[in-house]
LUMKEKE-142792 format. One record per residue (C-alpha): residue in one letter; x, y, z. Coordinates in steps of 0.1 Angstrom, whole numbers, plus 5000, padded with zeros to 4 digits. Example, Ala and Ser with C-alpha at 12.3 -4.5 7.8 and 13.67 -1.06 7.14 Angstrom:
BEGIN
A512349555078S513749895071
***
This chain:
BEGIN
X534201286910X536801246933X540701336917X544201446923X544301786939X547402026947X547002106984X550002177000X552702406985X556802346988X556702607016X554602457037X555802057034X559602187038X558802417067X556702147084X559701857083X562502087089X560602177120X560101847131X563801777124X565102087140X562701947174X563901627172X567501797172X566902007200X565401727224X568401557218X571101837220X569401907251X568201657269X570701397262X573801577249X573901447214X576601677201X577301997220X575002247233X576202507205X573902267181X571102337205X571402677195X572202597161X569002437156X566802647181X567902977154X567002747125X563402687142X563003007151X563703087109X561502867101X558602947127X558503287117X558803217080X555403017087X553803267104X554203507075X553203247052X549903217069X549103527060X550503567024X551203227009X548902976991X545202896999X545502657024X548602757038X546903077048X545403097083X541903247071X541602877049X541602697084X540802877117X537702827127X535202927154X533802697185X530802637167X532302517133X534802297157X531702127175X529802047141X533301897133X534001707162X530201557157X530901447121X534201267131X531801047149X529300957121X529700657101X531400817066X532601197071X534101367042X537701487047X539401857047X540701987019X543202167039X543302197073X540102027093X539102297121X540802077144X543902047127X544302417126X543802457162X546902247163X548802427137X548402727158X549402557189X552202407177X553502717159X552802927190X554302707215X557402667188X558203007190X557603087227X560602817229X562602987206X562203327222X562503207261X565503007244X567303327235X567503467268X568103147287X571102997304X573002747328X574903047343X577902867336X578502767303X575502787279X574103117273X571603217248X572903517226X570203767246X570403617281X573303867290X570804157276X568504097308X569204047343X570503727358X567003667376X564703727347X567403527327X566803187349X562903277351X562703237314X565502957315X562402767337X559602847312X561702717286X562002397303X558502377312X557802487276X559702187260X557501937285X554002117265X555002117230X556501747233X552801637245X551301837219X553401647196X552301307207X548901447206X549201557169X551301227159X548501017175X545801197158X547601147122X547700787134X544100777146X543200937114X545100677093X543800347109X540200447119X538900737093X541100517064X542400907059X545700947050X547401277062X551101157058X551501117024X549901457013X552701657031X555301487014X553901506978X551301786987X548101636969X545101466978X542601246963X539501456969X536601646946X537901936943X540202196921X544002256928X544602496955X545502866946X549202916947X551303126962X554603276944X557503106949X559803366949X558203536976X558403246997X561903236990X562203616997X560403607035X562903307044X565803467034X564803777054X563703567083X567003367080X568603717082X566503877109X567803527134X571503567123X571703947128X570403867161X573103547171X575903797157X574804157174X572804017204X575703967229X576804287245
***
């Protein structure tokens, strides 16, 4: 019988919205100079947090936050991508094997931006707190990924928003809701949880690990 299931923890939801706000705020601090660049940076430190926080979730936080719940192999994705095209497929508990490949995109991609970020700069007035670490050269080099960078991860994003979508109309599956209230109607048992302090712990050390670097990074 299907019933009201606890999927997705705190951590994850909050980490997942922030992001999106924190992208949302760097597309606009930087493409259309909403506020001032030093809010780029602002929010490219709090995505870089938050990214990493993730990351280290995946590996110690709750059942389906946790990579091993939802990375799959090219065989498991094939059977899954068949199934989307029958008729009546039954949804993922957590993460479908699809989803997860875009989790890990999206979380990759996120932090390469973050890290070329760092070392990039305009030579003239914006400068990431490690661009003045490297050479001038290998500064605009990575200045150029970054920019290249931010064109991938905004298609990835339209990608994932229109598969949500895609999901919501055609498969009557709603992804949305679940990662704001972090349940699902589905048979099945809550998810295992993860503690709560710990999650608290690992942000507050990946909070500090960005600032020390934004406050001892410039020569």
């Amino acid at each position: 019988m299907a019933n009201r299931i606890r999927i997705w923890d705190w951590p994850v939801r909050l980490t997942h919205w922030a992001l999106a706000l924190c992208i949302a705020g760097l597309y606009a601090t930087g493409e259309y100079g909403w506020l001032t660049m030093e809010w780029h940076f602002r929010f490219g430190y709090a995505a870089l947090a938050l990214v990493v926080f993730r990351i280290l979730w995946g590996f110690v936080g709750s059942e389906h936050a946790r990579f091993v719940d939802f990375i799959r192999g090219p065989s498991a994705i094939a059977a899954y991508v068949k199934s989307l095209l029958a008729p009546r497929s039954a949804p993922s508990v957590g993460h479908s094997p699809l989803g997860g490949l875009a989790v890990i995109a999206l979380l990759a991609l996120t932090l390469f931006q973050a890290v070329t970020g760092l070392f990039s700069s305009d030579q003239i007035e914006a400068f990431g707190p490690l661009s003045e670490r490297i050479s001038a050269s290998l500064s605009d080099d990575l200045t150029d990924w970054h920019e290249l960078g931010q064109q991938v991860l905004l298609i990835l994003i339209a990608i994932h928003v229109l598969a949500v979508l895609g999901y919501l109309f055609f498969k009557r599956e709603n992804l949305i809701a679940p990662m704001f209230h972090g349940y699902k109607i589905l048979d099945g048992k809550d998810a295992r949880w993860g503690s709560s302090w710990l999650a608290l712990v690992l942000f507050a050390l990946c909070a500090g690990a960005v600032w020390a670097i934004t406050i001892f990074g410039p020569p």
